[in-house]
C-alpha positions in Angstrom: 220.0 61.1 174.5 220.4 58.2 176.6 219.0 55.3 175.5 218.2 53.6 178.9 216.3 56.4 180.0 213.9 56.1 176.7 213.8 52.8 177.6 213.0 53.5 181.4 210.6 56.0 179.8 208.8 53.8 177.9 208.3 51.1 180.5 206.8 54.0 182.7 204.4 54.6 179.9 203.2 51.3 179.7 203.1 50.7 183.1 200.8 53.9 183.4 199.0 53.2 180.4 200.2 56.9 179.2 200.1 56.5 175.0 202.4 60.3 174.5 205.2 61.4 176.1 207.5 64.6 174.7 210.9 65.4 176.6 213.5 67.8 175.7 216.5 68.1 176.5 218.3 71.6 175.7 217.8 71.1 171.8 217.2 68.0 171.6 213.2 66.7 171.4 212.1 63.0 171.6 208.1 62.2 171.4 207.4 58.9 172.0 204.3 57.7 171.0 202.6 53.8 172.2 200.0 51.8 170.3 199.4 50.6 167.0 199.7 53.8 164.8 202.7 54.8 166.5 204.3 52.1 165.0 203.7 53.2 161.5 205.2 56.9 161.7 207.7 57.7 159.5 210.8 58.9 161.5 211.1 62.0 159.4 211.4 65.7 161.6 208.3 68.1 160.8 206.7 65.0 159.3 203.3 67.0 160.8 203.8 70.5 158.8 205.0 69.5 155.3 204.7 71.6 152.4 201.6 69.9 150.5 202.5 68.6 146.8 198.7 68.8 145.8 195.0 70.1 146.2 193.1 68.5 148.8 189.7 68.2 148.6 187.4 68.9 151.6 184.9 66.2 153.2 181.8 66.9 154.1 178.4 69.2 153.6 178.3 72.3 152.3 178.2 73.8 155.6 182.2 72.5 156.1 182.8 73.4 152.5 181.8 77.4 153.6 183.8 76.8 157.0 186.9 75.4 154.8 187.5 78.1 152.0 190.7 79.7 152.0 191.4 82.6 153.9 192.7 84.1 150.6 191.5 82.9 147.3 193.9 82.3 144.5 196.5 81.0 146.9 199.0 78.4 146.2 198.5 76.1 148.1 202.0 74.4 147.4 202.9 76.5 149.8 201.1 75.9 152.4 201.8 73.5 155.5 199.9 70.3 156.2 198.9 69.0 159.8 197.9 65.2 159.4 196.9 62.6 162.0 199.3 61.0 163.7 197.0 58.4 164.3 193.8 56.6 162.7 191.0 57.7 165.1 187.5 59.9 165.5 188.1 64.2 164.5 187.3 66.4 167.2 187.5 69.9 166.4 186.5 71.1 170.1 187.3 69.7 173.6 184.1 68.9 173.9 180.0 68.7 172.4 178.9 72.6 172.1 182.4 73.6 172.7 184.3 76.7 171.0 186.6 74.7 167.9 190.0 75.0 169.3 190.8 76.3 165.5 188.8 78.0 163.2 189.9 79.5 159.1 192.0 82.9 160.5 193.0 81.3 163.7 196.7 81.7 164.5 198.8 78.9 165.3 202.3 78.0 166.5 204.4 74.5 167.9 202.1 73.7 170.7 198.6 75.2 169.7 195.6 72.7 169.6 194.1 72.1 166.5 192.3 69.3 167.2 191.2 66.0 169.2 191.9 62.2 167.6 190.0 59.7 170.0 191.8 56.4 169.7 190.7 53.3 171.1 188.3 55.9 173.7 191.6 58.0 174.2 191.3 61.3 173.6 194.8 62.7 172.2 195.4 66.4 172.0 196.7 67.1 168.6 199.6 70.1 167.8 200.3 72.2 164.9 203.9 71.8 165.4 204.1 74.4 162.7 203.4 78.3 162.6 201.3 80.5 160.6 197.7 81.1 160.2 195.1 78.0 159.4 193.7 78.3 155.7 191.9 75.2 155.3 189.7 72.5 157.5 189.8 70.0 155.5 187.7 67.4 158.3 184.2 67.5 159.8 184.0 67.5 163.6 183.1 63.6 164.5 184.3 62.2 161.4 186.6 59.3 161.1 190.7 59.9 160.4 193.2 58.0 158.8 196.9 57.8 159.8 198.5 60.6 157.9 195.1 61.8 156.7 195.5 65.8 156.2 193.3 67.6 158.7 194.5 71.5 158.2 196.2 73.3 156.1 198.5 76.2 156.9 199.7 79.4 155.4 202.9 79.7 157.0 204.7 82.8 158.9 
């Protein structure tokens, strides 16, 4: 890609105040991401759907413990896919109070499906699976406070 048109692109983005902007070109994908956190991200490809090493352990009440269990007990979970905050923020499971989660355990997901909102700095940022298979584990509790690279789902994979 062109790097005067990044650069074009992310003098538009500051000059709009726009924190996300994703372009492809043929093959080629470039997200470019403003503000703090941004800064931090490793440059690593599928950084967001990484096989996990170990057990996480689910936050919360008992309530998200029943909503997190596995969709199939006894499953290793080294094989499932992680999808971590890109960003250190509020959770959101649904677009908004008294909302349907955009995710539940079961739900299907692919590239561009919603999991999730991070507010950051009162901007609300869509989140994406940007991996595919079927969502085995919440592992956050809507309204709760996320870390940068904090695990919020994991994924049994296609």
């Amino acid at each position: 890609m062109d790097v005067n048109l990044l650069s074009q692109i992310v003098e538009l983005m500051t000059e709009n105040d726009v924190n996300t902007v994703d372009v492809r070109d043929g093959q080629r994908r470039v997200v470019i991401k403003r503000g703090a956190a941004a800064f931090a991200m490793p440059a690593a490809p599928q950084m967001f759907a990484t096989p996990i090493a170990s057990q996480a352990t689910p936050q919360g009440s008992a309530s998200a413990a029943a909503a997190t269990k596995p969709a199939d007990e006894g499953e290793d979970e080294s094989k499932l896919l992680r999808i971590k905050s890109p960003m250190v923020g509020t959770f959101y499971a649904a677009p908004a109070k008294g909302a349907k989660p955009f995710v539940n355990v079961g739900s299907r997901v692919d590239e561009e499906s919603d999991v999730c909102i991070v507010e950051a700095m009162k901007v609300f940022n869509n989140i994406k699976a940007e991996c595919r298979g079927t969502i085995a584990k919440i592992l956050i509790q809507d309204s709760q406070p996320v870390e940068f690279g904090q695990v919020l789902f994991l994924v049994k994979p296609d």
